[in-house]
N, C-alpha and C positions, 0 to 999 in steps of 0.2 A: 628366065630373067632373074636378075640380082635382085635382091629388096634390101634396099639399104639400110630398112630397123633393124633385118636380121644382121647384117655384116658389123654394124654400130656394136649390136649388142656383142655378138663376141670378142670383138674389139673393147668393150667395155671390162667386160670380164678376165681378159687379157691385162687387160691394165690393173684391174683388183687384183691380182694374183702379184704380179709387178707389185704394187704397193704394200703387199701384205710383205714380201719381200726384203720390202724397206723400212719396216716396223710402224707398216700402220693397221690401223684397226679399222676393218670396213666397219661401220653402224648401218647403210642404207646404198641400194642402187636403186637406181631410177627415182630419186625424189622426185615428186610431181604434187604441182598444186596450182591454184587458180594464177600465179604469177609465172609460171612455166615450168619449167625441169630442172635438176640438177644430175649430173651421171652419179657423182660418186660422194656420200658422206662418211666423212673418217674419223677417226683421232690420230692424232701422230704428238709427240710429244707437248704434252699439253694443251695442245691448239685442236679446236674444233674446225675441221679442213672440209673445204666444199672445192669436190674436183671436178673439172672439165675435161674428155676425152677426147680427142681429135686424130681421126685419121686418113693416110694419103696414101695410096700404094708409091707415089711418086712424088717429087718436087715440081712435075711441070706444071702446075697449079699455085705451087708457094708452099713454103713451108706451114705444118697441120695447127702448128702453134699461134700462125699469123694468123688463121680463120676465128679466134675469139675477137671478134670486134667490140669498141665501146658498147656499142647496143647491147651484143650479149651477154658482155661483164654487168650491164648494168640490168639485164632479166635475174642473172644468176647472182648478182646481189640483193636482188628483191626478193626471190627464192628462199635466200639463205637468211634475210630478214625472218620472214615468215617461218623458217623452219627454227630457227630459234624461238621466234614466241608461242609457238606450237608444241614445240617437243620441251618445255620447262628448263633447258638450260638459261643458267645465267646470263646474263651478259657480263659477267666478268671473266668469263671462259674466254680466252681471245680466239677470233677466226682469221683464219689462211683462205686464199686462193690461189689453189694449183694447177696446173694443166699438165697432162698427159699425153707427149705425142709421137704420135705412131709413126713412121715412115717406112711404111715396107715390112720389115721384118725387125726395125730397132726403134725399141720405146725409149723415152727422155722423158723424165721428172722437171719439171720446171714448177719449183717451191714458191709460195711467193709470188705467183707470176703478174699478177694487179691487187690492185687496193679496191676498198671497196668504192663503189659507184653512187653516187647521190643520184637521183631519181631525175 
């Protein structure tokens, strides 16, 4: 049987390569803390980027982009609250959120992809 952490996780790793690619700078996989996960922490041009992976062998589900639901943007903004007051960055650092989505065999950068979430 499949184990989905494990299929995520390469998928994850997939996508860091993918972004390293793009000129960013992995700092952290798997952030994890008492407000939930984050897959992927980056820099990429100034910005302190907190990335979301998602993947689909298929669309007969929906595009892998459309599975970050409000809820999640608003775990992985509390996430990424926390990991800023944790790891001593500024807050004048600005932060992104990006999503990474798999479909089969072709990954998509989607920069930007929400703002952040009020609680």
């Amino acid at each position: 049987m499949i184990n989905k952490r494990q299929v995520g996780g390469e998928y994850e790793k997939r996508a860091a390569e993918y972004l390293k690619e793009q000129g960013y700078e992995i700092l952290q996989m798997n952030y994890r803390c008492r407000q939930g996960e984050i897959d992927i922490v980056a820099k990429e041009g100034g910005y302190l980027v907190f990335v979301e992976v998602k993947y689909r062998s298929d669309s007969g589900c929906g595009m892998p982009q459309e599975a970050v639901s409000s809820s999640k943007q608003r775990v992985i903004s509390r996430v990424a609250e926390y990991y800023c007051l944790t790891h001593c960055h500024s807050m004048e650092i600005p932060c992104r959120f990006d999503v990474v989505a798999v479909l089969g065999e072709e990954i998509r950068l989607f920069r930007n992809a929400f703002e952040y979430q009020e609680r």
